[in-house]
MDTraj code that builds the backbone (N, CA, C; nanometers):
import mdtraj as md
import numpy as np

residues = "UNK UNK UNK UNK UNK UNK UNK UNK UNK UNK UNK UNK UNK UNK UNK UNK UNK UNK UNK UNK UNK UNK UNK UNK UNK UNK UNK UNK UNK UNK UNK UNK UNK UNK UNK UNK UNK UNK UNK UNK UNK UNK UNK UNK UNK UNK UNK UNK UNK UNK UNK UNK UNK UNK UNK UNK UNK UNK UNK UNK UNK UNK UNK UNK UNK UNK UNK UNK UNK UNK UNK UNK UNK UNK UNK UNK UNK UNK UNK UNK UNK UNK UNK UNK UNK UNK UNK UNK UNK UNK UNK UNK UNK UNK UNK UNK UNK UNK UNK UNK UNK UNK UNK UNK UNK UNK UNK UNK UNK UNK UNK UNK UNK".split()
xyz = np.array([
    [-2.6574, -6.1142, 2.4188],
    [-2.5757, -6.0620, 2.5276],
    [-2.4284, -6.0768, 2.4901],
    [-2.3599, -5.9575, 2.4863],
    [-2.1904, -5.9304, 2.4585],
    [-2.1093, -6.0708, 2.5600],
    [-2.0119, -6.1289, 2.4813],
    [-1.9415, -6.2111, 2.6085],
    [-1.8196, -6.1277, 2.6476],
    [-1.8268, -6.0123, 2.6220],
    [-1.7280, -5.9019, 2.6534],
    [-1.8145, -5.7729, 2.7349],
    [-1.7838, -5.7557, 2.8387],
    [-1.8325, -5.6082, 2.9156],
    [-1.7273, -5.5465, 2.9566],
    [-1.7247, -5.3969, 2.9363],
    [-1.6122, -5.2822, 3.0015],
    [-1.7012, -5.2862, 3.1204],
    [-1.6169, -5.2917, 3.2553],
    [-1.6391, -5.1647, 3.3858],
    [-1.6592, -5.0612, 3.4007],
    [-1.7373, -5.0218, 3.3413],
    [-1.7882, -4.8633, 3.3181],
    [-1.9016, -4.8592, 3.3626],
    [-1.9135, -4.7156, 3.3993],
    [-2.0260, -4.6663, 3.4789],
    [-2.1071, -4.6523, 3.3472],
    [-2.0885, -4.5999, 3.2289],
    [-2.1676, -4.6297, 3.0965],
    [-2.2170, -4.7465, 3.1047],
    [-2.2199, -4.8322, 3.1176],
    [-2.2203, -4.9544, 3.0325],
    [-2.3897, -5.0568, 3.1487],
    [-2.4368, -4.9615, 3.2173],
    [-2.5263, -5.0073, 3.3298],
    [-2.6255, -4.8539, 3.3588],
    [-2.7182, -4.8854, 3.4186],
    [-2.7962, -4.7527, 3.4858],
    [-2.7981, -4.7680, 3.6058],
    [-2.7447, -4.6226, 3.6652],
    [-2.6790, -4.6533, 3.8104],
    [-2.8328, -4.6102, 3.8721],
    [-2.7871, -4.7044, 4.0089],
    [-2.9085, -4.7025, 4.1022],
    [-2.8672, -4.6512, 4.2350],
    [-2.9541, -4.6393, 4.2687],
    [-2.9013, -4.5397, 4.4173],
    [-3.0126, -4.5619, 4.5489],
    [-2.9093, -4.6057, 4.6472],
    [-2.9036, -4.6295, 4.7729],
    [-2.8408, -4.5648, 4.8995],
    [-2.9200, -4.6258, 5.0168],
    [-2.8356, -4.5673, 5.1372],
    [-2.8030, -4.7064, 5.2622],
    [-2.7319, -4.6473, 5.3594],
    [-2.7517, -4.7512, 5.4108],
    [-2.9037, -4.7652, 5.5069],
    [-2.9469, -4.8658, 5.5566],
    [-3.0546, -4.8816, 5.6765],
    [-3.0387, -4.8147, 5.7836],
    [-3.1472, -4.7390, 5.7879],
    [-3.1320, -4.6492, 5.9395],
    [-3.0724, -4.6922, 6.0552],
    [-3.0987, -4.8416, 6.0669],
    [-3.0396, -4.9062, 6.1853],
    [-2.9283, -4.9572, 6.1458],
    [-2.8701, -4.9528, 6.0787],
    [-2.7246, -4.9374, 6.0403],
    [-2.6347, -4.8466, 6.0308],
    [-2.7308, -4.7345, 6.0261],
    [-2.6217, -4.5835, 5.9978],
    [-2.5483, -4.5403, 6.1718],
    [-2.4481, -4.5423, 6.1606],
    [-2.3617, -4.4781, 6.2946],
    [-2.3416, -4.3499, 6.2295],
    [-2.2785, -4.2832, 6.1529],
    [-2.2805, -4.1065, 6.1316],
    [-2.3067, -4.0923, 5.9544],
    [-2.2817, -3.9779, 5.9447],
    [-2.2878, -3.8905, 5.8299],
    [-2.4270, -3.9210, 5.7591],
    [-2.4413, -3.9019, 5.6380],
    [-2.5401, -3.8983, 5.5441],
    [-2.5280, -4.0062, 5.4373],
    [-2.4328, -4.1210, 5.4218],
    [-2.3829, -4.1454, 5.2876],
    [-2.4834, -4.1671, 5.2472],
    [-2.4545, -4.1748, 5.0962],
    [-2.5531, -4.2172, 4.9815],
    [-2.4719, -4.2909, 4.8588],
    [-2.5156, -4.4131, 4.7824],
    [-2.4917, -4.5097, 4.7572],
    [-2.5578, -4.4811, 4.6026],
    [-2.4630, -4.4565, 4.4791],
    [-2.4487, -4.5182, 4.3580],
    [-2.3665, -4.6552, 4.3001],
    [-2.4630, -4.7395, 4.2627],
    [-2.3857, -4.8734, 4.1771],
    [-2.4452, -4.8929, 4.0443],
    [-2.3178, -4.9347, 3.9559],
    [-2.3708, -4.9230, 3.8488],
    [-2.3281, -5.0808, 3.8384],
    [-2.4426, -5.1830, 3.8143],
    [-2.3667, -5.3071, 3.8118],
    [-2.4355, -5.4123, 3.7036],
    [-2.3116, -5.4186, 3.6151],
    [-2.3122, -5.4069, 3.4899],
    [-2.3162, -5.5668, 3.4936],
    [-2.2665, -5.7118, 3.5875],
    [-2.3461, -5.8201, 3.5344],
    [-2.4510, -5.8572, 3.6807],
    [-2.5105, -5.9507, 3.6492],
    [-2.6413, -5.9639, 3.8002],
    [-2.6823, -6.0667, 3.7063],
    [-2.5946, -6.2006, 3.7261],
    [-2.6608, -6.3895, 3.6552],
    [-2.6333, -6.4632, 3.7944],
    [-2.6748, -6.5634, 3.7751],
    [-2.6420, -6.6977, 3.8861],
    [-2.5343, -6.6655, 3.9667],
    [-2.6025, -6.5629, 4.0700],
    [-2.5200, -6.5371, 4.1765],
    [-2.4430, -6.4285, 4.2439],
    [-2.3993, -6.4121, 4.0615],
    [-2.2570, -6.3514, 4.0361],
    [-2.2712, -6.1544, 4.0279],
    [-2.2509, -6.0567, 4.0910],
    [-2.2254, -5.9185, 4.0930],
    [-2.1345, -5.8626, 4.0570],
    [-2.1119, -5.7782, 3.9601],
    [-1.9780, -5.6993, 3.9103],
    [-2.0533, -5.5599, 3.8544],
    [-1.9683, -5.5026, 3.9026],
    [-1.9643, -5.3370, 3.8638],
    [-1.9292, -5.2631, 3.9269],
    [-1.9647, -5.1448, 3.9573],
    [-1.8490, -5.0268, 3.9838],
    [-1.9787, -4.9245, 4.1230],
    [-1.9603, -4.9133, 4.2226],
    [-2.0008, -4.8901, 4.3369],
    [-1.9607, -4.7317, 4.3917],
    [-2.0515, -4.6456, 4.3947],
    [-1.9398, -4.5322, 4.5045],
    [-2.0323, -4.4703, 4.6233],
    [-1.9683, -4.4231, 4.7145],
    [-2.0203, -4.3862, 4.8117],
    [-1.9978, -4.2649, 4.8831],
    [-2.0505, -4.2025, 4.9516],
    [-2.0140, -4.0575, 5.0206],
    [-2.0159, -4.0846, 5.1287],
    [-1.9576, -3.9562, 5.2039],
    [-1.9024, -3.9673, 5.3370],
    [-2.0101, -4.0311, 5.4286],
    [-1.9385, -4.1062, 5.5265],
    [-2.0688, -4.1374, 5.6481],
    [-1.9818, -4.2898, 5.7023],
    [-2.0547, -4.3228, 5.8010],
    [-2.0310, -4.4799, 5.8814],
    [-2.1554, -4.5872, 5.8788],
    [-2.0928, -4.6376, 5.8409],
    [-2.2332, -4.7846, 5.8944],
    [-2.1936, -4.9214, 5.9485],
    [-2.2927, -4.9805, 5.9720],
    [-2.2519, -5.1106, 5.9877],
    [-2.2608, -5.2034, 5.8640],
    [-2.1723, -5.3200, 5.8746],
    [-2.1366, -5.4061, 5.7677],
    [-2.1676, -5.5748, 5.7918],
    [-2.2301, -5.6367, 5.7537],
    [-2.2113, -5.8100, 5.8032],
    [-2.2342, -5.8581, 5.6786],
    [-2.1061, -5.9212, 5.6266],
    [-2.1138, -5.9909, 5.4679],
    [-2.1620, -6.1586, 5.5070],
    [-2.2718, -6.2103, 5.4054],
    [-2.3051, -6.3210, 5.3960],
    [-2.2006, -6.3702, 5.2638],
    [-2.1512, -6.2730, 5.1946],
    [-2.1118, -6.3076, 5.0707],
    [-1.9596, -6.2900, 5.0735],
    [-1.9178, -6.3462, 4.9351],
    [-1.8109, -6.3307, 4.9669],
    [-1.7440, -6.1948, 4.8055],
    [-1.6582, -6.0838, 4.8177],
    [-1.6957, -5.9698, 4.6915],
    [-1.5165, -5.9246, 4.7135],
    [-1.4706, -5.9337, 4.6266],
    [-1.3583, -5.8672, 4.5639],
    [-1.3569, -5.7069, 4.5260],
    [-1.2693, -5.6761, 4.5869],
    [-1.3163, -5.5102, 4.5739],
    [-1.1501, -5.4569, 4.5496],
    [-1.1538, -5.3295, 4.4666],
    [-1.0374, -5.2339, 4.3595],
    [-1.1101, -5.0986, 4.3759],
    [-1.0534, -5.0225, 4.4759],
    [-1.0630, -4.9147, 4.5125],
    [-1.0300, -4.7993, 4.3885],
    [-1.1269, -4.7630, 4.3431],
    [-1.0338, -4.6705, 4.1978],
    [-1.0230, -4.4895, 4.2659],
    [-1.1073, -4.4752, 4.3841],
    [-1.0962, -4.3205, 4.4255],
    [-1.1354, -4.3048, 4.5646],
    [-1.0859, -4.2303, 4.6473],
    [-1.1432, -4.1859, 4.8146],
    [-1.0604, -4.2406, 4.8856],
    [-1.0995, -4.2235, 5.0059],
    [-1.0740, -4.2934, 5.1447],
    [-1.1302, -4.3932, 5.2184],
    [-1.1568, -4.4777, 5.2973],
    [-1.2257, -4.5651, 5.3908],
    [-1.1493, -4.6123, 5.4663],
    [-1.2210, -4.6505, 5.5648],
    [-1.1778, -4.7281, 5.7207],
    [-1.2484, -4.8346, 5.7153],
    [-1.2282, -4.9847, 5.7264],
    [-1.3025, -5.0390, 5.7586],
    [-1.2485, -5.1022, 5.8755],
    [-1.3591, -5.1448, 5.9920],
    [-1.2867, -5.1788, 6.1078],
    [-1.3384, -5.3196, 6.1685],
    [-1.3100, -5.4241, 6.1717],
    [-1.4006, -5.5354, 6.2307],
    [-1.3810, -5.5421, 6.3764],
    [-1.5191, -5.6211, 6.3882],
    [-1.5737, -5.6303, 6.5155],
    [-1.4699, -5.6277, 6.6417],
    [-1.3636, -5.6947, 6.6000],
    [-1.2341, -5.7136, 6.7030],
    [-1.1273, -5.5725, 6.6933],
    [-1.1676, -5.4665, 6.6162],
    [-1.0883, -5.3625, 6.6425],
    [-0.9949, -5.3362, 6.5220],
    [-0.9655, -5.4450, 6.4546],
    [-0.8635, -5.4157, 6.3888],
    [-0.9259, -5.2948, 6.2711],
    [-0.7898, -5.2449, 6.2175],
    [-0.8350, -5.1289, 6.1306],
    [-0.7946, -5.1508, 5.9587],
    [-0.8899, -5.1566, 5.8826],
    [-0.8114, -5.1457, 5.7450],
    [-0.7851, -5.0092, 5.7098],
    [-0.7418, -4.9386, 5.6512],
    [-0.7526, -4.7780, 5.6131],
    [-0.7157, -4.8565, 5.4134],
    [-0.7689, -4.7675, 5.3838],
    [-0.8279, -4.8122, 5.2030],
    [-0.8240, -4.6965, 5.1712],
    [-0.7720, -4.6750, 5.0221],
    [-0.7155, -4.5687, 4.9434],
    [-0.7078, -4.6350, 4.7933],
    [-0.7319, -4.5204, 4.7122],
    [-0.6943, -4.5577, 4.5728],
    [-0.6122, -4.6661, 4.5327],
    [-0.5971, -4.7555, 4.4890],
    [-0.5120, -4.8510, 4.4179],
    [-0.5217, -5.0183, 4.5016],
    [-0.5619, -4.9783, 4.6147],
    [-0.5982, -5.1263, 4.7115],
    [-0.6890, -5.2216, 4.6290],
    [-0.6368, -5.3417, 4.6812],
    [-0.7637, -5.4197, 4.6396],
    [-0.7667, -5.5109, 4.7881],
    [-0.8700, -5.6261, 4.8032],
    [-0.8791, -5.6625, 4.9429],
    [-1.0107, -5.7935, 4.8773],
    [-1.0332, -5.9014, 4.9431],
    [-1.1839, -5.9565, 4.9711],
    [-1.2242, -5.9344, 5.1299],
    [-1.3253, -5.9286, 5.1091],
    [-1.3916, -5.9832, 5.2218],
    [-1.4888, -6.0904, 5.2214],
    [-1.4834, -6.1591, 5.3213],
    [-1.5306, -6.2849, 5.3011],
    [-1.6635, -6.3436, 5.3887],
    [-1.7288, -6.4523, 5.3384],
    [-1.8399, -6.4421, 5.4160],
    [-1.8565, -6.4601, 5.5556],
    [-1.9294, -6.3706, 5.6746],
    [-1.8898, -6.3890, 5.7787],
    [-1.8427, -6.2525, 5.8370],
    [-1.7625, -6.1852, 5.8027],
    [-1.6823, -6.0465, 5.8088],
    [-1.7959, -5.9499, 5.8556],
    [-1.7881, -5.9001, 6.0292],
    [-1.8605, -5.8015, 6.0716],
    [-1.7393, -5.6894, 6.0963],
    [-1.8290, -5.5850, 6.1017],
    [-1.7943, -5.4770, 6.1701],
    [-1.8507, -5.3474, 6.1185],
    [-1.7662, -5.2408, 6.0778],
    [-1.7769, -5.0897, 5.9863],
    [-1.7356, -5.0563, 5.9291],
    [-1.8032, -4.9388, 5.7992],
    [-1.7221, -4.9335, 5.6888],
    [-1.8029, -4.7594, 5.6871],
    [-1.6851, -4.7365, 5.6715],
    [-1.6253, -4.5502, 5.7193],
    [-1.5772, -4.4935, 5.5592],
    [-1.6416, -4.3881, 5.4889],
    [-1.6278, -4.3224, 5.4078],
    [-1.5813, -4.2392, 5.4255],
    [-1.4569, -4.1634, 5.4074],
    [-1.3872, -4.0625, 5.4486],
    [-1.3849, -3.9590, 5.3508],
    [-1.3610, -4.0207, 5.2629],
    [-1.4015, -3.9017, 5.1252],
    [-1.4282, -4.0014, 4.9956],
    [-1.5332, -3.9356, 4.9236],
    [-1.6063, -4.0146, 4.8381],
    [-1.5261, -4.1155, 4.7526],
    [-1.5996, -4.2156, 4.7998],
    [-1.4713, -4.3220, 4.7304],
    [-1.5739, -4.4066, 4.6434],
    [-1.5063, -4.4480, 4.5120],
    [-1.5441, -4.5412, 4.3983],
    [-1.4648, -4.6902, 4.4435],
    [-1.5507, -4.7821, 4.4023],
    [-1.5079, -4.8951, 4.3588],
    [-1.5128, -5.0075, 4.2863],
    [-1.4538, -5.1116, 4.2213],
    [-1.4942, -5.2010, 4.1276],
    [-1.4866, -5.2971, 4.1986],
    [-1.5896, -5.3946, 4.1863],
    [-1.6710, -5.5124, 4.2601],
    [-1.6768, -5.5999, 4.2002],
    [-1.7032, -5.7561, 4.2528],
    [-1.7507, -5.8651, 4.2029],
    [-1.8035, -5.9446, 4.3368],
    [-1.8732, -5.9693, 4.3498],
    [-1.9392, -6.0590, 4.4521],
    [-2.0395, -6.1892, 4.4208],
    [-1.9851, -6.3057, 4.4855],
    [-2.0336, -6.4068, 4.5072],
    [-2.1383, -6.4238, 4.5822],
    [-2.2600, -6.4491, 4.5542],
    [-2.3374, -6.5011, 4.6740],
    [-2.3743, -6.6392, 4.7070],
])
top = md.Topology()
chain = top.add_chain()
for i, resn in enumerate(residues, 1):
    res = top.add_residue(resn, chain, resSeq=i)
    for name in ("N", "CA", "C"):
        top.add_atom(name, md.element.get_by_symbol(name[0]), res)
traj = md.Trajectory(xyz[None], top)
């Protein structure tokens, strides 16, 4: 195993997801990740998603670098993030609310569990 990995969508075989029916509030999204480490704990790779709303409740805690799109994310108390290319942000464990795809947005990840 390389002790060097690029963030590339090469570098993994992307898998594909949606959210849970009982999670979906609108649209259709659908869920490619290509995640290039998965050891003791630890998640990194590169995530994208299409338009739609769902619900969100992190047990974990994931570092996220917006590389393309739009999003809203909004927690439980109202407040609003709006997310765009070049952001970065954590969210941390604990963190409810929604996460709003506005136009297909990529991102690079690392998450703790």
């Amino acid at each position: 195993m390389p002790n060097f990995l690029r963030l590339t969508a090469s570098a993994a075989e992307p898998e594909y997801d949606a959210p849970p029916a009982d999670k979906l509030i609108s649209g259709d999204p659908q869920f490619t990740t290509w995640n290039v480490e998965d050891r003791d704990g630890l998640y990194c790779g590169i995530w994208q998603a299409t338009p739609g709303k769902w619900r969100i409740a992190y047990e974990e805690w994931e570092y996220v670098h917006i590389l393309e799109g739009r999003s809203v994310i909004t927690a439980d108390d109202g407040t609003e993030h709006h997310l765009a290319a070049g952001d970065s942000f954590i969210l941390r464990p604990g963190f409810t609310g929604t996460w709003e795809v506005l136009e297909t947005l990529r991102k690079e990840y690392v998450i703790l569990s």
